[in-house]
C-alpha positions as CSV (number, residue, x, y, z in Angstrom):
1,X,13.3,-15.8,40.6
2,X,12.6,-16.4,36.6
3,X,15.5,-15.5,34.3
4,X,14.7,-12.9,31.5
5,X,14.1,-14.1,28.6
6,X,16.7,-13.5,25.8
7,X,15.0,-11.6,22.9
8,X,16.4,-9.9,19.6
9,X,14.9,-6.5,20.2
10,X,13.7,-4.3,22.8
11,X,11.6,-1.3,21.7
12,X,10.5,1.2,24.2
13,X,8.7,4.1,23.1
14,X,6.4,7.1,24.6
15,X,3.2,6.0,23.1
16,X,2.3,2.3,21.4
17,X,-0.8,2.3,19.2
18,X,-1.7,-1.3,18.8
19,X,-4.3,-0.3,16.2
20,X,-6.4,-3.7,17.4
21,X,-8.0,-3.2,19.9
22,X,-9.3,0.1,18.0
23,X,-8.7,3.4,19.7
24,X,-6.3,2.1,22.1
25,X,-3.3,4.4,23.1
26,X,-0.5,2.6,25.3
27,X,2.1,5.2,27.6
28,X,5.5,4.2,27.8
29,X,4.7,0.2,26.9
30,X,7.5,-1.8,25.3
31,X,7.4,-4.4,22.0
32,X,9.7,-7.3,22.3
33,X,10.6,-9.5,19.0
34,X,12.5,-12.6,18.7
35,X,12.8,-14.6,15.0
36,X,11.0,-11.5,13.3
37,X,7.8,-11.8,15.3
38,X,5.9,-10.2,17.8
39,X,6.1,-12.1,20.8
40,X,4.9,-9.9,23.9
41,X,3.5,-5.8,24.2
42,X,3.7,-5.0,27.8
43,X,4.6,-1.9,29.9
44,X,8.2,-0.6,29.4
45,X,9.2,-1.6,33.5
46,X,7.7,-5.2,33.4
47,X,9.9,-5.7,29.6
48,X,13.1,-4.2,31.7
49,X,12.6,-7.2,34.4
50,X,11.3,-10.0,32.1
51,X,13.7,-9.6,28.7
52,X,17.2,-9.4,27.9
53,X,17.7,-7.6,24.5
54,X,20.4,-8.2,21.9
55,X,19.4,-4.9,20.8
56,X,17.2,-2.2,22.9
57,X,16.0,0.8,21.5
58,X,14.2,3.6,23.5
59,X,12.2,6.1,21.7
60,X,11.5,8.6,24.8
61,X,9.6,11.3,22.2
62,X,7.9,8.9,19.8
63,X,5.1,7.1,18.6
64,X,4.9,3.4,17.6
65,X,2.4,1.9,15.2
66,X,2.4,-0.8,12.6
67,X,4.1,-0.4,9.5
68,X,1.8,1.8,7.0
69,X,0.7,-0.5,4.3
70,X,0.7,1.0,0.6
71,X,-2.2,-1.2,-0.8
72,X,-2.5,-0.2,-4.2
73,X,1.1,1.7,-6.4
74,X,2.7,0.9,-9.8
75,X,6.1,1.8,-8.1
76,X,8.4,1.3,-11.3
77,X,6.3,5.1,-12.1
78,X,8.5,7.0,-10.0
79,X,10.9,7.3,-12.8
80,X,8.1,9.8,-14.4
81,X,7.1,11.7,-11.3
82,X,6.0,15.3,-12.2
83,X,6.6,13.5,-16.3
84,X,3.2,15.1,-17.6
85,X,0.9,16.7,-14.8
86,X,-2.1,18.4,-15.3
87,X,-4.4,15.9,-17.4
88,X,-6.7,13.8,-17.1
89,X,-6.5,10.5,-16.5
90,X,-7.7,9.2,-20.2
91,X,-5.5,11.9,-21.7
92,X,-2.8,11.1,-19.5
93,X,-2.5,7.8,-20.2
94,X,-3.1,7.7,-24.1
95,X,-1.5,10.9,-24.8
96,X,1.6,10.9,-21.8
97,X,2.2,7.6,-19.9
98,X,1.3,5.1,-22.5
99,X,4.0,6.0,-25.4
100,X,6.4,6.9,-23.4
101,X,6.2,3.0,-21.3
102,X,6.5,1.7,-24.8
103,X,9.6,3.5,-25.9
104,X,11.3,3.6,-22.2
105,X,10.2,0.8,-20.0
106,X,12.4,-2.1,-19.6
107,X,13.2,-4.7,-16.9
108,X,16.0,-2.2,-15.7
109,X,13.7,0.6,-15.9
110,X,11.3,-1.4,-13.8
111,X,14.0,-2.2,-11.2
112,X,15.8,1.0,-11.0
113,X,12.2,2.6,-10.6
114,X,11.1,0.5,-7.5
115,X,14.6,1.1,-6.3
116,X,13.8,4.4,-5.8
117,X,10.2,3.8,-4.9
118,X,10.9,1.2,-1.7
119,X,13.5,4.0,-0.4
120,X,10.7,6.3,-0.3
121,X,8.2,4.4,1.0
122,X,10.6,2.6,3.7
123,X,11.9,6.2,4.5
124,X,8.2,7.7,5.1
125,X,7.3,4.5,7.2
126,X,5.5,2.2,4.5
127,X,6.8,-1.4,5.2
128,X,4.1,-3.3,2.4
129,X,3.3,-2.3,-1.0
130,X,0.9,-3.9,-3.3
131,X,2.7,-3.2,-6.7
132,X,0.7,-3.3,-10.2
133,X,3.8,-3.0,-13.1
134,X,5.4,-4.6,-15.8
135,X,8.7,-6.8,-14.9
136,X,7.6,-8.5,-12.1
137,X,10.9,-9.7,-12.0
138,X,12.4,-7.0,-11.9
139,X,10.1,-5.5,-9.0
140,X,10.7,-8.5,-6.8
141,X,14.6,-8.0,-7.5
142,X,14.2,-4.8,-5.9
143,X,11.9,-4.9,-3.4
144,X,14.0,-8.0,-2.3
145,X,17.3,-5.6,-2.1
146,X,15.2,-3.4,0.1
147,X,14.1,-5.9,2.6
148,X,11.0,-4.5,1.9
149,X,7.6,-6.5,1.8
150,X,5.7,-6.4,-1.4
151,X,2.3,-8.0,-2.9
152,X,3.2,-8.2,-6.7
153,X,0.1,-8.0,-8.6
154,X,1.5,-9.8,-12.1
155,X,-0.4,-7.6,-14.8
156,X,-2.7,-8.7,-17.3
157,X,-4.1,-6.7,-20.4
158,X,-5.1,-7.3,-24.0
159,X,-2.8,-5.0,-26.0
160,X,0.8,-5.6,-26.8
161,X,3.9,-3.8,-25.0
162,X,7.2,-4.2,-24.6
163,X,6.8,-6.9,-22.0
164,X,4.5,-9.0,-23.4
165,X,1.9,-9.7,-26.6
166,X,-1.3,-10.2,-25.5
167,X,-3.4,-11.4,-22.4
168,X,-2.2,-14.7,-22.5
169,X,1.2,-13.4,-22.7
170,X,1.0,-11.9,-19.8
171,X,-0.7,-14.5,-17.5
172,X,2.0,-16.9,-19.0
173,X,5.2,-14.5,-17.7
174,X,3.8,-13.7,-14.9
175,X,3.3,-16.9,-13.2
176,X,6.8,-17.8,-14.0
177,X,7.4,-15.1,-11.7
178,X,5.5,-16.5,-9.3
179,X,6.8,-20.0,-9.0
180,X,10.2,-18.4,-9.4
181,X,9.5,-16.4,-6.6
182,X,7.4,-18.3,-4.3
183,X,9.6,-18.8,-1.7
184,X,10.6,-15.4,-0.9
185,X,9.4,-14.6,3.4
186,X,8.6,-11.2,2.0
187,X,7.0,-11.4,-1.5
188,X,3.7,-12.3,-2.0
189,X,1.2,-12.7,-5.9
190,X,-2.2,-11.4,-7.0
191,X,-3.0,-11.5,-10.0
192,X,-3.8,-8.3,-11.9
193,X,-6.3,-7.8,-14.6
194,X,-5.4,-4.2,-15.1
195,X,-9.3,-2.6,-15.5
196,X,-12.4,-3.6,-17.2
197,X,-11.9,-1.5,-20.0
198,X,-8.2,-3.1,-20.7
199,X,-9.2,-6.6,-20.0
200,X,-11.8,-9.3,-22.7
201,X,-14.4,-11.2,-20.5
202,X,-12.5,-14.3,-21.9
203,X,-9.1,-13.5,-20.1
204,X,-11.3,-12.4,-16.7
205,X,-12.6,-15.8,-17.0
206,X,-9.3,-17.7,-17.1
207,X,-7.8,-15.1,-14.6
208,X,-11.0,-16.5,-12.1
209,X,-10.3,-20.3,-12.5
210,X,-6.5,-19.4,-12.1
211,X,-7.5,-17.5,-8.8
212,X,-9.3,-20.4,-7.5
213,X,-6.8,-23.1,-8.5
214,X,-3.8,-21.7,-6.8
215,X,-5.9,-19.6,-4.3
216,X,-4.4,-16.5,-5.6
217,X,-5.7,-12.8,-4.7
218,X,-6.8,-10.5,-7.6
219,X,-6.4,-7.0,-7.8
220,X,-7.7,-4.0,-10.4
221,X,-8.8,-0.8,-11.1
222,X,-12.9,0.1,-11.0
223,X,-14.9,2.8,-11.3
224,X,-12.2,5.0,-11.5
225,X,-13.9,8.1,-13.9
226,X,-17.4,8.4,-14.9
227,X,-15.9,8.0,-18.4
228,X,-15.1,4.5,-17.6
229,X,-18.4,3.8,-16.6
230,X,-20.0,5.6,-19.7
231,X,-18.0,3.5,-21.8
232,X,-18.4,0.4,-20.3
233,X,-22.9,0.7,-20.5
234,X,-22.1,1.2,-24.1
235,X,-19.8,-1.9,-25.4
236,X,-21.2,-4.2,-23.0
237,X,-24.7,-2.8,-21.9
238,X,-23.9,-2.5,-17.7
239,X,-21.4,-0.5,-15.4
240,X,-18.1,-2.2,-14.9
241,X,-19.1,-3.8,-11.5
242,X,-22.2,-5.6,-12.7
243,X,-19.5,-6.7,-15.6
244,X,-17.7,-8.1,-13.1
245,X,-20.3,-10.1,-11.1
246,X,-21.7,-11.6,-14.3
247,X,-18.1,-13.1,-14.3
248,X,-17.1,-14.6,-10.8
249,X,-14.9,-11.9,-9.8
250,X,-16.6,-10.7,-6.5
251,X,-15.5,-12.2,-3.5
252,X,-13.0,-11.9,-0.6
253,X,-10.1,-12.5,-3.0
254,X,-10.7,-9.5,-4.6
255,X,-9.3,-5.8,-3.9
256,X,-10.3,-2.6,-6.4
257,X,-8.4,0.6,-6.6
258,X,-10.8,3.9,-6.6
259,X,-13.8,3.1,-6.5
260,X,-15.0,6.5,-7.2
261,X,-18.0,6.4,-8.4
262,X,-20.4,3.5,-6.8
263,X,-24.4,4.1,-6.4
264,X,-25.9,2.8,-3.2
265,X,-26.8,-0.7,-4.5
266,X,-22.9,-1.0,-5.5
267,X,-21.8,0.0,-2.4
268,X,-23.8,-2.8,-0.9
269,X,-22.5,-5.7,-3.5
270,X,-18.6,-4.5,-2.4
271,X,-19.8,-5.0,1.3
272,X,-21.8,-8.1,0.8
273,X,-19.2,-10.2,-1.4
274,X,-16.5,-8.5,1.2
275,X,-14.3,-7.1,-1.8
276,X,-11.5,-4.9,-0.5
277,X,-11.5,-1.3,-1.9
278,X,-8.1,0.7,-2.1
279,X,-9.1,4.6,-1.4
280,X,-6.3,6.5,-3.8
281,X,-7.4,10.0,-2.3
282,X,-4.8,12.4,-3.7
283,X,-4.3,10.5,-6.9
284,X,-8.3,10.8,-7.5
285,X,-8.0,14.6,-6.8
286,X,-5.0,14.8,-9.1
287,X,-7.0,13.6,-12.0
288,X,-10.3,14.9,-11.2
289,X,-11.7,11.5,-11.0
290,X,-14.0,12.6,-8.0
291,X,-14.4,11.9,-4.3
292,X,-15.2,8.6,-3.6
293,X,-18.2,7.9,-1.6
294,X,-15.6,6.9,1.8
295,X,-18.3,7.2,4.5
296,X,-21.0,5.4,2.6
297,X,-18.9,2.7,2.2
298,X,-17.4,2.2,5.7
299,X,-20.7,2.7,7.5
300,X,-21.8,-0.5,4.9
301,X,-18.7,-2.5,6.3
302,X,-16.7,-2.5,3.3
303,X,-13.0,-3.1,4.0
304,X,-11.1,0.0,3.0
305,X,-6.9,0.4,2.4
306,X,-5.0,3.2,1.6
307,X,-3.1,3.7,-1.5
308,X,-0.6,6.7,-3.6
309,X,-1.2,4.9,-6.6
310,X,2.0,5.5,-8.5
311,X,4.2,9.0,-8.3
312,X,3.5,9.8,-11.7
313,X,-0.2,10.4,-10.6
314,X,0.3,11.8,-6.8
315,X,3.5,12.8,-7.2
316,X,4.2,11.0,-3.6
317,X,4.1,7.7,-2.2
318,X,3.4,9.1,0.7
319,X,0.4,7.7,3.1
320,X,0.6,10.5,5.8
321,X,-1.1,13.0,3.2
322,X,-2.7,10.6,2.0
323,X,-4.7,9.9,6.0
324,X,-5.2,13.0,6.3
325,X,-6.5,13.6,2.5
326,X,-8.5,10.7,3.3
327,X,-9.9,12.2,6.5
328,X,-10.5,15.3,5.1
329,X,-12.3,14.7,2.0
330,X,-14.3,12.1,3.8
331,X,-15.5,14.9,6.6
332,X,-16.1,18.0,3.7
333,X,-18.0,14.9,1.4
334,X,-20.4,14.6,4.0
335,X,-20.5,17.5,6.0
336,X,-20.0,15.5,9.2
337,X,-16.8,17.0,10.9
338,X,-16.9,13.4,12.8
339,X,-16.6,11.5,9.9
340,X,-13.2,9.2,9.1
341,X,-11.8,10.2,12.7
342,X,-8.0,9.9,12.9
343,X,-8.3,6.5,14.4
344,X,-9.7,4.6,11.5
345,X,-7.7,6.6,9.1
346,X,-4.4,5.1,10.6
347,X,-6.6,1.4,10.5
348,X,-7.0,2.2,6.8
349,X,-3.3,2.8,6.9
350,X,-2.5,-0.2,8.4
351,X,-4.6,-3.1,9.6
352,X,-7.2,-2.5,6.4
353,X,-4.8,-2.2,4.0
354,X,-3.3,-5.4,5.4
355,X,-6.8,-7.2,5.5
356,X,-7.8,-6.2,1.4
357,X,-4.6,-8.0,0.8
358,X,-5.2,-11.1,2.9
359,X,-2.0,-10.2,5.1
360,X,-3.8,-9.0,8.1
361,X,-3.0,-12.5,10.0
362,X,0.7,-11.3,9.4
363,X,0.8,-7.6,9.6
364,X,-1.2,-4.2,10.6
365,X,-1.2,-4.3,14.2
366,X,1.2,-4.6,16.9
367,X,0.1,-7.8,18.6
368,X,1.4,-11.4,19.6
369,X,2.4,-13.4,16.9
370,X,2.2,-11.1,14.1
371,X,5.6,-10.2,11.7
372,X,7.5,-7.4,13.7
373,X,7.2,-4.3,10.7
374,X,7.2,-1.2,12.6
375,X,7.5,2.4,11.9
376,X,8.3,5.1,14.7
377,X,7.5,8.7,14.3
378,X,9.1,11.2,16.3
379,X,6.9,13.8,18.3
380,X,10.0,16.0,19.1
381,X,10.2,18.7,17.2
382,X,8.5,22.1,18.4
383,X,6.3,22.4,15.3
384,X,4.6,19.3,16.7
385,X,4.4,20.2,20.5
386,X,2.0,20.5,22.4
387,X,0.4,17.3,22.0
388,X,-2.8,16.0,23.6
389,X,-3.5,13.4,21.5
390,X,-0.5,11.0,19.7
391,X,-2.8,9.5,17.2
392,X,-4.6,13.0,16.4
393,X,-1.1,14.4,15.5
394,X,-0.3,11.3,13.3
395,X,-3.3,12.2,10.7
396,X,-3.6,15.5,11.0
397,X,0.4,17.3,12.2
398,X,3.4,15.2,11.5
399,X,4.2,14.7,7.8
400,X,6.2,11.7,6.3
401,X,9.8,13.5,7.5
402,X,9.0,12.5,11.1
403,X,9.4,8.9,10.8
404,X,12.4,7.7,12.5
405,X,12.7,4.4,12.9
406,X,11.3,1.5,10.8
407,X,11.3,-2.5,11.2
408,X,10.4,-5.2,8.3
409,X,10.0,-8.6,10.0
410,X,12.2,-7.1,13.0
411,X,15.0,-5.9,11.0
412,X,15.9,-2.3,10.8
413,X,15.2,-0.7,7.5
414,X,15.3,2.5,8.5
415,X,17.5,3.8,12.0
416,X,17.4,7.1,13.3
417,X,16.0,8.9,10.0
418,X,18.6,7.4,7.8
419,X,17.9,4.3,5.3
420,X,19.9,0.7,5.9
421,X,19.6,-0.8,2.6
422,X,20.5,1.7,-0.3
423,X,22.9,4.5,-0.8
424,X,21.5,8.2,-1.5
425,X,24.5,8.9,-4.0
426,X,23.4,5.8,-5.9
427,X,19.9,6.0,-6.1
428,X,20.4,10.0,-7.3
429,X,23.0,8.7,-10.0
430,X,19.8,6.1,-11.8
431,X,17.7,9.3,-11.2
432,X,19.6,11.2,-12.9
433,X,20.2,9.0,-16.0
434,X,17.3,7.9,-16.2
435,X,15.9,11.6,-16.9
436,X,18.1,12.2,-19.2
437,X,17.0,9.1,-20.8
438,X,13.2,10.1,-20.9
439,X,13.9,13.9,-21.3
């Protein structure tokens, strides 16, 4: 007879949903991990004889799925949560967010901020963010502390803040941040023109032939308000997208935020140059930029993640509300009740947000050979019982305060709803100053 196999980890749980395949459900199947990876998904009896576990974990009431990827945030911004609701999104940033970055924001700003943002995300499940901030640096410092894995997307504008001078500025600082960081298992780079309307076709050109030199991804925000677009047919005589054909954006490198507002011909160009769009749902709703044409899109083939966008504009970075947000604007937008069923809105959660970032060969489903980040959410409690389907009651039941258990890489981040890597006391203490800072 065959010795088991030493492993690291042992997870047994109720229900596994791989995500790929799509639509499968596994009962009572197991996950083992060894060096941070995947290495075999099998049922929990055949796992019993074939592994022995340094650590085993049995989740008898839970669900397993990837780790929710968080494909578009700024997540320094939770430092202004609830700072000034009820705007626009023009308003809000000229009037609210704007001056107050320039007076406030600083590399311990930016680190104390995603401090508090990777507790919240790792807490409600989210194991990868893509982050668009200033400080860099600072971000990696602190998504580093959290064991968390993070897609930095180094910013790039035209006008002067405190972080930098100009576009070139920018590119400069934040490549230095790149090499300085390159090493990091957990840390990845885009590069992040920040919107058409914020970025000179010069500095898109250079940020193109710097994308194709050190075959880096690029990230921005599109089509966000019909404003934008409005503005855009006047200074430069087309719609932001067509802008951004002319100059060698489009292509499988690329991942937009929003997307709100795309005619039919658009929608075609994002599927046919497979650009990544990152569906902000609650965020869009927030600030009254519309519903973006979801269904359209999907049944084109475009790839679609999920994102909060930052808390200032949400105010969560939460990606259960924002599935079912997702699922339920999708279905009222078209008056299909079948459209964006609860099994693609956890894909967009995981496996699509992982793909618009080019990480799906690492992460967003449970299979062999992938990076072991895992989230668990616990079925338990009465308000969620009965339950005939698991991943029905992850979309449309269960809310971010169900999550129990979550893995980066196959270490725990999170064990039995309490977080590993940072201390509550501490991160309420830089809340705390920090709003008396700002207030």
């Amino acid at each position: 007879m065959t010795p088991p196999t030493a492993v690291d980890t042992l997870i047994e749980a109720r229900w596994v949903v791989p995500v790929e395949p799509a639509g499968m459900v596994l009962e009572h199947y197991a996950v083992a991990i060894r060096d941070g990876r995947i290495i075999d998904l099998l049922p929990i009896d055949q796992a019993r004889q074939r592994y022995t576990a340094t650590e085993h974990v049995s989740l008898e009431e839970h669900v397993l799925v990837p780790g929710l990827v968080n494909a578009h945030t700024h997540a320094a911004m939770t430092l202004l949560r609830g700072f000034a609701d009820d705007l626009p999104l023009m308003a809000w940033l000229t009037e609210a967010i704007w001056p107050t970055e320039r007076e406030h924001v600083s590399p311990d700003f930016v680190r104390d901020g995603t401090r508090l943002a990777a507790a919240e995300m790792l807490r409600g499940g989210i194991t990868c963010a893509q982050d668009m901030y200033f400080y860099p640096d600072s971000a990696a410092e602190a998504f580093s502390e959290a064991g968390m894995r993070a897609v930095l997307s180094l910013p790039v504008m035209e006008f002067p803040t405190r972080y930098a001078a100009d576009a070139d500025d920018y590119l400069r600082k934040g490549l230095a941040v790149r090499d300085r960081w390159s090493d990091h298992p957990l840390l990845s780079f885009a590069l992040g023109p920040h919107a058409p309307y914020s970025v000179s076709d010069s500095s898109f050109e250079r940020i193109v032939a710097l994308s194709q030199e050190l075959d880096c991804p690029v990230h921005t925000h599109l089509h966000e308000t019909q404003a934008e677009i409005e503005d855009s047919l006047r200074q430069h005589g087309m719609r932001p997208l067509e802008r951004l054909e002319r100059l060698g954006l489009l292509g499988p490198g690329l991942s937009v935020a929003h997307a709100v507002h795309l005619t039919d011909g658009e929608i075609r160009l994002l599927a046919e140059r497979n650009v990544g769009v990152i569906h902000n749902p609650t965020s869009n709703m927030k600030l009254a930029s519309g519903i973006a044409p979801i269904t359209q899109m999907l049944d084109a083939g475009v790839t679609i993640g999920l994102g909060t966008d930052g808390a200032a504009s949400n105010n969560r970075l939460d990606l259960w509300q924002e599935m079912r947000q997702a699922s339920l604007l999708a279905k009222v937008a078209s008056r299909r009740a079948d459209a964006l069923p609860a099994h693609r809105a956890l894909r967009m959660a995981t496996l699509d947000g992982a793909r618009s970032l080019g990480l799906d060969d690492r992460i967003g489903s449970i299979e062999t050979g992938k990076e072991a980040d895992l989230c668990a959410i616990s079925l338990a409690n009465i308000d969620f019982q009965p339950c005939y389907n698991p991943v029905s009651h992850l979309v449309y039941v269960v809310d971010r305060h169900a999550v129990s258990d979550v893995w980066v890489a196959g270490k725990p981040r999170v064990r039995s709803h309490s977080l590993l890597q940072f201390n509550n006391i501490a991160l309420q203490q830089i809340s705390r100053s920090w709003q008396n800072s700002l207030c």
